[in-house]
Structures are given as C-alpha cells and as structure tokens.
C-alpha positions, -999 to 999 in steps of 0.1 A, spaced: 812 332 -108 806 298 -105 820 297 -71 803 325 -57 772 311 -70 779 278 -50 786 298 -22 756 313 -24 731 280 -27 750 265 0 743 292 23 707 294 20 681 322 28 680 338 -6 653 349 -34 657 329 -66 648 348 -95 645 329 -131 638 339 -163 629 317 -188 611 281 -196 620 251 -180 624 224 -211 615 191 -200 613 169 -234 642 140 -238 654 147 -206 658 182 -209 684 177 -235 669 209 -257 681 230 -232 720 226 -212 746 247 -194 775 231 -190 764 196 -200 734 201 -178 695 202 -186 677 234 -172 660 211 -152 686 198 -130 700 231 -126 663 251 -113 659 222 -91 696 226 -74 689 267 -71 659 265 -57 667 237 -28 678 264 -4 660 293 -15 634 307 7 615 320 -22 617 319 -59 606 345 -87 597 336 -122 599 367 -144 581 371 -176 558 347 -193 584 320 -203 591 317 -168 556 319 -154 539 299 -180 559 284 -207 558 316 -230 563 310 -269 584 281 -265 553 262 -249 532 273 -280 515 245 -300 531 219 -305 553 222 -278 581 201 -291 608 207 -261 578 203 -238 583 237 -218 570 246 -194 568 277 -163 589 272 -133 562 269 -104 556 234 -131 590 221 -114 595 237 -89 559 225 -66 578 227 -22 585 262 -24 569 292 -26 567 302 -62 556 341 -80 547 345 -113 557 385 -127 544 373 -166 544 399 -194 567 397 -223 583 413 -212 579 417 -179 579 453 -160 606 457 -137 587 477 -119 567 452 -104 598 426 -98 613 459 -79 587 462 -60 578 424 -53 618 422 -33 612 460 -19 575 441 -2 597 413 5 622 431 25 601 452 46 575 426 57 595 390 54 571 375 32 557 376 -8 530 397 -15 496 388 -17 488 366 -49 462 355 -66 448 320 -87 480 318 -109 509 330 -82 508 363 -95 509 393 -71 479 411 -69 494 444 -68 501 442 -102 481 414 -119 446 422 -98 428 440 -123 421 438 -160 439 461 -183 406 471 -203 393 485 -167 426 507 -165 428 520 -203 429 550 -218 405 540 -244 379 525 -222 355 554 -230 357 549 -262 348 513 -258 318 523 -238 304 550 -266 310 520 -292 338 538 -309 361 509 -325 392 513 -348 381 492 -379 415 495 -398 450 502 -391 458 542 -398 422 551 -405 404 577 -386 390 563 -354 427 551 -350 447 579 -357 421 596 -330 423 571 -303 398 554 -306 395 510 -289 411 487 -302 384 458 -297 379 450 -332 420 447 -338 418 419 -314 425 439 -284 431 413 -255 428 438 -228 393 427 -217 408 391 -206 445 401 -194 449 415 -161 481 437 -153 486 469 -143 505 478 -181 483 514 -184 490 524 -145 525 521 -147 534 517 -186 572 504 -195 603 525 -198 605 544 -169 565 552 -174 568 567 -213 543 549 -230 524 515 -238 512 494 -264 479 504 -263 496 540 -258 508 532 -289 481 521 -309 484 484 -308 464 460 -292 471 441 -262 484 405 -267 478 396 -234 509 390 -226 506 380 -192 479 356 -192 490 316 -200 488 304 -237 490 339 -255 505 328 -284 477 303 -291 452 331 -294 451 346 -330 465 382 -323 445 401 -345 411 382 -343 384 399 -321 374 386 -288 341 371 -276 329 387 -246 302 371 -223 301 402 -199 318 435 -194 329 450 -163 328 486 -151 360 506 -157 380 522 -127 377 556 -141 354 568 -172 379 584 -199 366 615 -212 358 614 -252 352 651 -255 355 687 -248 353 693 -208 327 716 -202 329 747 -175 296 739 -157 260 719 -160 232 739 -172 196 728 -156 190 708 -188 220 693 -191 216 680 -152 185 666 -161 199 650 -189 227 635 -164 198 627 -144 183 606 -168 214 592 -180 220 575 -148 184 560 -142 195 545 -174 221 532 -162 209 516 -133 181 502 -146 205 481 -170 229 471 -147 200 462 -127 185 442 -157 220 430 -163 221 413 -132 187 399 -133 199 381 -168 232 367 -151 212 353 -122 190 337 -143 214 324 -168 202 344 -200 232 364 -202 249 349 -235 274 362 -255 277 404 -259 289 420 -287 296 455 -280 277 486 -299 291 497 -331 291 536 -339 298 534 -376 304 574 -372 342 582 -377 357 615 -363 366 642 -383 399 636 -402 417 664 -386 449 651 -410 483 640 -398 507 658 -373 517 685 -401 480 694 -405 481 679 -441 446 659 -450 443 628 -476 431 640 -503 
C-alpha cells in the first residue's frame, strides 16, 4: 500500500481527498502515522495533486476536535494546505452524494465546481436548509414544537424553538437526505445542528436561534387538506392574502433599507393539533 501510494504522489495529476482535522499543537505530535504528524503527511499528498477534497466538517473546518478550547489546535485542511485549490464537502457526516458528484463535475469539465465564500460547492451548500424543509410551512403559520413527543411534534410541526439550526446552515440535507435518500434529521424529528457551517459545536444545540431576517422558502409546504377547486370567496380571500403579502415584504424592505429591521422573533400559534394518538390509534389518557 504504501508503495502504490508513493507511486501515486510521484506521478502527479490526481484528486486528493482527506477526511479529517489537521492537528497542528506541539508540532503536530497529537496526531502521527508512522512516526509522522498529520501535518507533514497532508503537506507531501497534496504537493502534486491537482486538486484536493476535504470531506466532512473536521476536514473543512476543524469539526469537534477544534471545539473550545482547542487543545491539539485543529484545524480544516484548506488552513494548511493555502497553493492549491482546495473544496470543502462539510456535514457530519458528510453526503456522499455530493463528494460523487463533485469528481463526476470534475471529470466531465476538468475543473471543481463552482464554490462559494468558504470553498464549498454551490451545488450543494448554495441554499439554506430552512428554505428547502419540509416544515417550512409550518414555520411560516407559527406552528412550533415546544416539547419533545408532545403534539405539534408528533404532527410535524418546526422545530425553531428546539434550536433548529436550519435557518443559518446551508446544504442541500432535505433535497437529497442520506442513505440512499431514506430520510433526514429533520425527517426525523430532530433539529438541525448545522453541521456544515464552521464552529457547530460551539453553538448550544438545543437553544433557540435569533433571527434578524427570514428569507422566502423555495416551495410553500402545504399544512392542510388540498382542496378540489377555489370558490369565488375563497379567490378573493387568496386575493387579499397576497396584497398582504406584498405590502409586507414591501414594508419589510423599507425597514431593512432604512436600518430599523432588528431582531425577529417569529409568531407563536399556541393552538396544538388534535392529538390523533400514536401509530396504533391509542390516545394518552
């Protein structure tokens, strides 16, 4: 193995792909192969490589190991690493979807996707989970779990208030989900971590966010029945609705401009839905 590997670095012309944090403290001495620090050996694997590939958060940006205090002084690859081309897939873990996908764009066009502020590829990383999730609608009507297992949760209801880290995170976790697309942690009723932005483990999980502005979701989740058509009242009830609408984005974005816009807290509807019991049909008594 080890001479194939050398055969390989001397050659040249290959994609570099590293998992892990890069520990830097004492001279690296917290983390060795073979009597070497992590350092060294990054540094020699990436002196011919044409590109390199840090995959999931300890990689990308230090991970848990980089967590306060940071005794081993980790840190992400692209931190070492600063004359090659360097992209960050974070998560932890990371999808292998997108690392399949970042060497599939490689190989057809000769070059790493587009990426954006913090190396990642935009594909995957360019929009925020919250605008993508299954729960947005119920973000939208104000509809908050406020305990685990009670019944806003058990009906699907956001996940805000259990310190739901979707609104700052940006990946594309509810497009393409993980294991071969069977479900998520917000699928599951968690919250999101966020995972794939730097310093995640220095935010308090379970602690609320606070949100200076919201953004418009990519598609508005139904909360209710569907209905079969739109009566005359109801269209000028839709009607309405969207003046509405307007006029406070509109009003939004005269606050922004003129720096009133402070800190949001998103409506509360203290209404719970109907405990409809648990998958056998049995309700708490």
């Amino acid at each position: 193995a080890e001479e194939a590997k050398a055969a390989t670095l001397a050659a040249g012309r290959y994609i570099l792909v590293v998992e892990g944090s890069v520990s830097t403290g004492d001279g690296g001495v917290y983390c060795c192969i073979g009597g070497r620090s992590s350092v060294d050996l990054l540094t020699e694997a990436a002196k011919n490589a044409v590109a390199v590939i840090a995959v999931g958060n300890c990689a990308t940006f230090g991970g848990i190991p980089k967590a306060k205090p940071n005794p081993t002084k980790a840190v992400g690859v692209m931190d070492v690493i600063t004359d090659k081309p360097v992209l960050n897939i974070s998560g932890c873990p990371m999808n292998p979807v997108n690392l399949t996908a970042t060497v599939v764009h490689y190989l057809t066009f000769g070059a790493l996707p587009e990426m954006d502020a913090l190396h990642r590829p935009l594909f995957a990383f360019g929009q925020l989970i919250h605008n993508n999730c299954e729960r947005r609608g119920h973000f939208d009507r104000g509809e908050f779990v406020r305990a685990w297992g009670d019944a806003g949760h058990r009906a699907g209801w956001c996940l805000y208030q259990m310190g739901c880290k979707g609104p700052i995170t940006s990946q594309n976790c509810p497009i393409v989900r993980y294991n071969d697309g069977t479900n998520w942690p917000i699928g599951a009723g968690h919250p999101c971590i966020g995972c794939a932005e730097p310093d995640f483990w220095d935010r308090p999980t379970y602690v609320p966010l606070q949100l200076d502005a919201f953004t418009p979701p990519i598609t508005y989740p139904s909360t209710g029945k569907a209905t079969d058509g739109i009566t005359a009242e109801g269209a000028a009830v839709t009607g309405g609705a969207v003046g509405a609408v307007v006029g406070a984005t509109l009003a939004f974005g005269y606050m922004i401009m003129t720096n009133r816009a402070k800190s949001i807290e998103p409506s509360v509807n203290h209404d719970e839905p109907p405990d409809e019991g648990d998958a056998h049909g049995a309700k708490p008594e």
